[in-house]
C-alpha positions as CSV (number, residue, x, y, z in Angstrom):
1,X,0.0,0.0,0.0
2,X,1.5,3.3,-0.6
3,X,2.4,5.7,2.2
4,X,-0.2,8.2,0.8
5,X,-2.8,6.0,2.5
6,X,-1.2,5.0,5.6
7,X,-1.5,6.7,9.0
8,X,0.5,9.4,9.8
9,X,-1.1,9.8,13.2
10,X,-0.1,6.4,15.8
11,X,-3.8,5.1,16.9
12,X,-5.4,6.3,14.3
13,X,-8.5,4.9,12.8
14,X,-8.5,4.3,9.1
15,X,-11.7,5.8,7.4
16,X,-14.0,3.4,4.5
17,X,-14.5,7.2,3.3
18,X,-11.2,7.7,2.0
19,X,-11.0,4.3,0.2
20,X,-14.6,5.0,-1.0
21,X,-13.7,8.2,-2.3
22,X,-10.3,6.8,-3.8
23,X,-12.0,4.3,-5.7
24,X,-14.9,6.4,-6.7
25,X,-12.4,8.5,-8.5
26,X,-10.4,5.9,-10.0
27,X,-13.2,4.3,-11.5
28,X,-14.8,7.2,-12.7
29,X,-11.5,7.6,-14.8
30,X,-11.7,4.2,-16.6
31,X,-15.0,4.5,-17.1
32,X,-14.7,7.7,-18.6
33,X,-12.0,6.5,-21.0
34,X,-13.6,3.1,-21.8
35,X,-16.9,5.2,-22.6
36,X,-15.4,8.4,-24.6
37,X,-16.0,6.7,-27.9
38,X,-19.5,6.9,-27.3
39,X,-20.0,10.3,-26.0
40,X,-21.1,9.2,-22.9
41,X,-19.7,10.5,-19.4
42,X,-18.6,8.9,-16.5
43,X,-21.8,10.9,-15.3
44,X,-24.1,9.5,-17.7
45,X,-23.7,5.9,-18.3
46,X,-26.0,5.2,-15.0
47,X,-28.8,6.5,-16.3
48,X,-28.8,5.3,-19.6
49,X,-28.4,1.9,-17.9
50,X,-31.6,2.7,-15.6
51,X,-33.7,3.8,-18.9
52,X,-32.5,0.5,-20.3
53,X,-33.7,-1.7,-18.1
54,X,-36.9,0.8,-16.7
55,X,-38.6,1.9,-19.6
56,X,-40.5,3.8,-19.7
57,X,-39.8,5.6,-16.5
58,X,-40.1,9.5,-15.5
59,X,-37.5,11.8,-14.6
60,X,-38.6,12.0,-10.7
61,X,-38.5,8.0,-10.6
62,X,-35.1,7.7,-12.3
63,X,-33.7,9.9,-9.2
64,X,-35.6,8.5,-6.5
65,X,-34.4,4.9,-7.7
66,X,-30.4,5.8,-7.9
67,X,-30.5,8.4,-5.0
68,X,-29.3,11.3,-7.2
69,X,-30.6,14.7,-7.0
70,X,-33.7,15.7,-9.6
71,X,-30.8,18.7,-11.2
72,X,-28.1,16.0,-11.7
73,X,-30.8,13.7,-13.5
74,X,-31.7,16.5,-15.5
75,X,-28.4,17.8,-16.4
76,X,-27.6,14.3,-17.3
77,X,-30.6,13.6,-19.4
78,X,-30.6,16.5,-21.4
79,X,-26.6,15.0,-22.3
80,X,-28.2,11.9,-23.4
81,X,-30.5,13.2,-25.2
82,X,-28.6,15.4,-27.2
83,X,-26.7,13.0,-27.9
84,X,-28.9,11.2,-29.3
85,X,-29.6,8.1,-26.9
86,X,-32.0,8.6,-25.3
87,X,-35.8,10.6,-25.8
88,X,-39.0,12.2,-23.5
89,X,-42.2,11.8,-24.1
90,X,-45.1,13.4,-22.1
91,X,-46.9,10.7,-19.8
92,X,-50.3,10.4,-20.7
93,X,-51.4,9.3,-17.5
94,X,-50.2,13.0,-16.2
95,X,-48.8,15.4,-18.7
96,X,-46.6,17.2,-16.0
97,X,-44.3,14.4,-16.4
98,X,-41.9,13.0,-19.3
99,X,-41.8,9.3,-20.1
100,X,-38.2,8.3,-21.3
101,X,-37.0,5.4,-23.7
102,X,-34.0,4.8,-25.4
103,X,-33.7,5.7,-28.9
104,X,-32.6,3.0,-31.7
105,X,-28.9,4.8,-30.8
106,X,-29.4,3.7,-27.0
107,X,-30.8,0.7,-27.5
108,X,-27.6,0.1,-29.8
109,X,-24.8,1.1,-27.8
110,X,-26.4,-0.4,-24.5
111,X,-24.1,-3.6,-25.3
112,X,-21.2,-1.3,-25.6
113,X,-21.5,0.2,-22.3
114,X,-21.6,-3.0,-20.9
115,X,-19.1,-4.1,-22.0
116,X,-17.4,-1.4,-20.7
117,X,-18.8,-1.5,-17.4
118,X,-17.7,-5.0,-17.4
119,X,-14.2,-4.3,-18.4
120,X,-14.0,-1.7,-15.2
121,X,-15.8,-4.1,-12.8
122,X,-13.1,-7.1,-14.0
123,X,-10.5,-4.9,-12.9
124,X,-11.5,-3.9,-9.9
125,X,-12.2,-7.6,-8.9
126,X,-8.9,-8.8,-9.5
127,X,-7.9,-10.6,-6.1
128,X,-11.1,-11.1,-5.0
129,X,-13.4,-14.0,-4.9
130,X,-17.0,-14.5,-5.1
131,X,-17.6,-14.4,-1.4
132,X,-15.2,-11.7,-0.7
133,X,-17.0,-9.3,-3.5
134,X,-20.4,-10.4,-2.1
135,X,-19.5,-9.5,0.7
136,X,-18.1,-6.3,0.2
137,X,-21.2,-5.2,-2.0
138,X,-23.5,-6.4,1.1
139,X,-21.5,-4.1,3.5
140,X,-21.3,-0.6,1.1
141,X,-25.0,-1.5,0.6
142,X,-25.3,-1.1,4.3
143,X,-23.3,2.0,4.5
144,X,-25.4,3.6,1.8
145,X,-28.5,2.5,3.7
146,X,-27.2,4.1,7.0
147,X,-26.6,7.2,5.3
148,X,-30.2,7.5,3.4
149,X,-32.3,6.5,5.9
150,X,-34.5,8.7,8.0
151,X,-33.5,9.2,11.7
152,X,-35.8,7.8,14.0
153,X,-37.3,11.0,16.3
């Protein structure tokens, strides 16, 4: 491990935070390289993935399901969109709301982004077994939940 990450201070606690943030940050770099042919950002490729596999679904849903802000999902929509992948329609059942799908372009290059995705996830597994990654997953998805979840009064 490099000394960047190891305690300066004797008795001190190492943080998940700065791991989680390291990784983060890393990733987001391969991804970002690994999707650059496609025009998509390390930003975007969660919510094309989420349309994919939730169509038709509103704006307000998509953020509510991966715990990202309504402006972020915006913002990242309006990308997609101009790019091409992905489109709104009005939702019939209540026309304050958009309805979006993936476009013949998303629906296309959905593999592609897999494959990214796959190629980063590979890499980060390296060393790891199944347990151990199962594991792991099933702890930051408790972390997460400790941090979204209301406080009891």
């Amino acid at each position: 491990m490099s000394e960047h990450w190891r305690q300066h201070d004797e008795g001190a606690e190492e943080s998940h935070g700065q791991y989680i943030s390291a990784i983060y940050r890393h990733m987001q770099v391969l991804i970002s390289a690994e999707l650059a042919p496609y025009r998509i950002g390390s930003g975007q490729y969660i919510f094309l993935m989420a349309i994919a596999f939730r169509q038709p679904i509103t704006q307000k849903a998509l953020s509510e399901k991966l715990l990202i802000d309504k402006t972020t999902t915006a913002k990242a929509i309006t990308k997609l969109e101009a790019e091409g992948y992905v489109r709104r329609e009005v939702d019939p059942a209540d026309n304050r709301y958009h309805l979006l799908y993936l476009t013949d372009s998303g629906r296309e290059v959905v593999p592609k982004v897999q494959e990214a995705l796959a190629r980063v996830k590979n890499k980060t597994r390296k060393g790891i077994n199944d347990e151990e990654y199962d594991l792991l997953v099933n702890l930051l998805k408790i972390v997460l939940r400790n941090l979204t979840e209301k406080e009891e009064a």
